[in-house]
N, C-alpha and C positions, 0 to 999 in steps of 0.2 A: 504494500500500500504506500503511495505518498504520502508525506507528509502531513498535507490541506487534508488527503481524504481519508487520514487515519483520524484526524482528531474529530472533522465531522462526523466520521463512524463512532468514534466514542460519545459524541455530544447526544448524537442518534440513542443511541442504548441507554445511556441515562435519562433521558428523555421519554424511555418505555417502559420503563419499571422492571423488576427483578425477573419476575417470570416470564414476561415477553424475549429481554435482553439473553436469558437461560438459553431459552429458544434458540436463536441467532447463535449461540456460543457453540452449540452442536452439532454445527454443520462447518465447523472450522477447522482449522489443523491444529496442532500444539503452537507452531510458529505463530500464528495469525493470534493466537489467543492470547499468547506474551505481550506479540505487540500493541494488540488493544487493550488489554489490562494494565500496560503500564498507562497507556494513553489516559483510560479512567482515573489511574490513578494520581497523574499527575493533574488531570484538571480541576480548575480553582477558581472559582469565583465569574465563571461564565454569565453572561448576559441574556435579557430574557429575547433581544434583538437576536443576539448569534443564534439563542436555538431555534428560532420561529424562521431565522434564513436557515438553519440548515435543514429542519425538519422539510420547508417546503420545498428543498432540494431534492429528497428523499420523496414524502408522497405528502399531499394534499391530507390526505387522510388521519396523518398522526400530528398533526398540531396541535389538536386539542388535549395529547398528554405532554406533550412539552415542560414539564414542570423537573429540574435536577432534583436531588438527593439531599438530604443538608450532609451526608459524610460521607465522600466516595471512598475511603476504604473501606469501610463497613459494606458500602454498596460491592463491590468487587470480591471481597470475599463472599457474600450471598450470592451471586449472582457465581462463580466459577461453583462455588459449592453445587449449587442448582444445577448446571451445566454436567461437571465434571465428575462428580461424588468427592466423597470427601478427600478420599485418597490422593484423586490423581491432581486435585484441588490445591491440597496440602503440599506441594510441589510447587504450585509456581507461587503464593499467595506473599510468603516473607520474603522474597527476593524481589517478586514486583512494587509491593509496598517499601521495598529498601531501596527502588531504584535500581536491582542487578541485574545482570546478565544470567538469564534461564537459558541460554543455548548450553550446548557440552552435553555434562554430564545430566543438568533436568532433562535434558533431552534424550539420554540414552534410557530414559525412566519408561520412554512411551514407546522404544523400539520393540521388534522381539529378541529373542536371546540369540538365533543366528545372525541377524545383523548384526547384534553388538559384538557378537564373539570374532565374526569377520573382520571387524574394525577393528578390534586389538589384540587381535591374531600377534602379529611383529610387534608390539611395543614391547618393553622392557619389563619383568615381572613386579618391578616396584611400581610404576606408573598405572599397572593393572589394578593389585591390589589398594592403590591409594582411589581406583576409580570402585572398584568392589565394593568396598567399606560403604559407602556415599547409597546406593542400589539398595534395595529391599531383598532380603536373605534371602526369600526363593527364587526369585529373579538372579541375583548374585550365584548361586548355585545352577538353577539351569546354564548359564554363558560357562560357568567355569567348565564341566561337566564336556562341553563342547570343545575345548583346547586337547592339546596332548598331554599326556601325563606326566610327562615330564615338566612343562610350563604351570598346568596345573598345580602340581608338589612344590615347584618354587612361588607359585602365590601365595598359595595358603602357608607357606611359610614364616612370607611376608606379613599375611595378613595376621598372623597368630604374635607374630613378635610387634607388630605395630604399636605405641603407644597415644599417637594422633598425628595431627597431620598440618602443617604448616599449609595454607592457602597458596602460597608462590610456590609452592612443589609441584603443582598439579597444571601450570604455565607450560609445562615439557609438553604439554597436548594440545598447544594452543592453534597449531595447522588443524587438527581435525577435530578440536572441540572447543574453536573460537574463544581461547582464554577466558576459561570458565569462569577463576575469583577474578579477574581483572579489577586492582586497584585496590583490592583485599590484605594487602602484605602486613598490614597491622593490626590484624582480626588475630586474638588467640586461638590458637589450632582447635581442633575439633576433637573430643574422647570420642573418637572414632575409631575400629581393626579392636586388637587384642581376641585374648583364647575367648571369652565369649562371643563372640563376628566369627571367628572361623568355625567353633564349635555348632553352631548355627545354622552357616550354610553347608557342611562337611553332609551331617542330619539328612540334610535335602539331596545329599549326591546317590544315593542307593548303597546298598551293602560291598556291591564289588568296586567301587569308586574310593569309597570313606575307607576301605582298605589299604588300598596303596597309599592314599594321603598321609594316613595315620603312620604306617611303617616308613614311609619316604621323610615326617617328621622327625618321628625316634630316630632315626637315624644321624640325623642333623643336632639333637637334642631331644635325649630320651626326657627329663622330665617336664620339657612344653608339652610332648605329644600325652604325657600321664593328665597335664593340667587338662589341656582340651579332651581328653577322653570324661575327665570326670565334670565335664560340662554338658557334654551331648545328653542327649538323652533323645533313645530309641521308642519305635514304637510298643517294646516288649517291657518297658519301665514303666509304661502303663499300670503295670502291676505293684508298683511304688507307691499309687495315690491312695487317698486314703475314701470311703464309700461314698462320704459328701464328693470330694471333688468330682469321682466317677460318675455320681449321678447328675453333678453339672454340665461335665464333659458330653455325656449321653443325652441331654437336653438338644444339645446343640448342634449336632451329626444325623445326618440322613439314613434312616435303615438299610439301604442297598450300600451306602458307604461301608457302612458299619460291617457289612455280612460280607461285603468284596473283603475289607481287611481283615477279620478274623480268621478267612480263610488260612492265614498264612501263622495264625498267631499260637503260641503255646499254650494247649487243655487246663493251665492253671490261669492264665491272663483269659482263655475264654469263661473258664466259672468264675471268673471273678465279674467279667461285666454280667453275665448270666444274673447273679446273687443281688444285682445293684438295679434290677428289672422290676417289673410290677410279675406274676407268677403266669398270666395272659400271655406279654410281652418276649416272655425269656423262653415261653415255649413255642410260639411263633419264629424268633430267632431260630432257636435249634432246629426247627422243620423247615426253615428256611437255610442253614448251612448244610444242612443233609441233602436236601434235593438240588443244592446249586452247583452245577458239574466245574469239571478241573477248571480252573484259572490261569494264565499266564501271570508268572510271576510280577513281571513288571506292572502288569494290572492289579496286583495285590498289594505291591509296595508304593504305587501311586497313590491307590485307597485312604491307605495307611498313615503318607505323608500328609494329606488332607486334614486325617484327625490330628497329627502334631502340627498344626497350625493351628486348626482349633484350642490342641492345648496348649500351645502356647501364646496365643491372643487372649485366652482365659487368663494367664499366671501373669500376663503382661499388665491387666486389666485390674489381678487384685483377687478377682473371682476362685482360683484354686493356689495351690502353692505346689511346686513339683522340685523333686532331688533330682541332682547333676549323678552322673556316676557312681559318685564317692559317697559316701554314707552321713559324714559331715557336712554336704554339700550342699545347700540349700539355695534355691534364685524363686524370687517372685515375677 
């Protein structure tokens, strides 16, 4: 967009109200959305003349709501919320109202995981893991999962020893990720990476992947790879929680999820969600893993991952409390 016809476009959407402007925001790209959301957000103090010229630019028809906001952040955040959901929302909202740069890495937020992985196929395993960290753990783990195993084992390497991360580090990407912190160099680094970020996304790689990781750790450093074992936590730790948490957890999860993942799961972890059932429910279940024929694995452990996202949006939330590995180990 120009210039003239970005700001009109923003004068425009303020001008429609939340849910009309929601609208419009839906049929945009991530790009387009940046740049009219900064646009809203920089504008101040507009004229009731400017918007009555630009709405009758646009159509005869919306004059009559012409009226701004009195606080266009607050409008900008309802209206991507509306738009976008909260998540993908949550993304560009601090960076536009701070005035930053959302290309780069918010950007690689809206890719899929072989695009991204394509794109930093060749970079260097520090510049990976420093973009890793930044991504949402299952996302960060599909792209890794995608590399060689060799690259892979020196990320997660990286990302396990990380302790945070200088804004001007991440300038080394600035050919294909448009100098992401530009101008940032005096921002305190970010508690971003460390054994909980690796342990995390490790979880989400599958059994035969989180193997090699873990041994290509120890290797390097047998007690980080002990620290992020006793972080992970598998879908058979399940059997760790305690009856309330289970029956939160089961609240929350879809019955064919439920039945795809026990498929795979050990006779002591299935009576345990069994016993956490109403007596209707846990018998329904069992006549439902009896008649449900072989499964491919990976469709088992997909399942599976499902619910440890659940339980872990639960532990994250407050709602349940779940142990790491180690027996002292406790994360909310």
């Amino acid at each position: 967009m120009a210039d003239e016809g970005l700001q009109d476009a923003a004068v425009l959407l303020m001008s429609l109200g939340e849910a009309e402007a929601a609208e419009v925001f839906k049929h945009l790209s991530p790009k387009e959305v940046q740049k009219l959301g900064e646009a809203i957000a920089r504008t101040k103090g507009i004229t009731r003349d400017r918007v009555d010229s630009v709405v009758q630019k646009f159509t005869d028809l919306a004059a009559s709501q012409s009226l701004l906001v009195a606080d266009s952040g607050d409008y900008v955040r309802n209206v991507l919320r509306r738009a976008l959901g909260d998540d993908k929302a949550t993304l560009l909202i601090d960076r536009i109202l701070q005035g930053g740069d959302v290309s780069g890495i918010e950007s690689l937020k809206w890719m899929d995981a072989l695009s991204v992985a394509e794109l930093l196929r060749s970079e260097h395993p520090q510049i990976v893991a420093a973009i890793m960290v930044h991504l949402d753990v299952d996302h960060a783990s599909e792209i890794l999962k995608l590399f060689t195993e060799r690259q892979r084992n020196e990320v997660m390497l990286r990302i396990a020893t990380m302790e945070g991360i200088q804004p001007t580090a991440l300038k080394d990407l600035n050919e294909v990720l448009f100098q992401v912190l530009q101008g940032t160099d005096k921002v305190r680094k970010s508690s971003l990476g460390g054994v909980k970020a690796a342990a995390e996304m490790i979880n989400l790689m599958g059994a035969n992947v989180e193997g090699t990781v873990i041994e290509s750790i120890r290797g390097h450093d047998p007690d980080l790879a002990q620290k992020i074992m006793d972080k992970m936590f598998v879908f058979d730790d399940l059997i760790k929680l305690d009856n309330k948490a289970i029956q939160t957890v089961l609240k929350e999860v879809a019955s064919d999820t439920l039945i795809s993942a026990l498929k795979g799961a050990q006779p002591e972890l299935k009576e345990k969600i069994l016993s956490n059932m109403s007596s209707r429910a846990a018998e329904t279940l069992r006549e439902d893993l009896e008649s449900r024929g072989p499964m491919r694995l990976s469709e088992v452990e997909a399942q599976q991952k499902e619910i440890l996202k659940t339980v872990r949006r639960l532990a994250d939330e407050g709602q349940i409390v779940v142990g790491g590995g180690g027996a002292d180990d406790a994360m909310v």
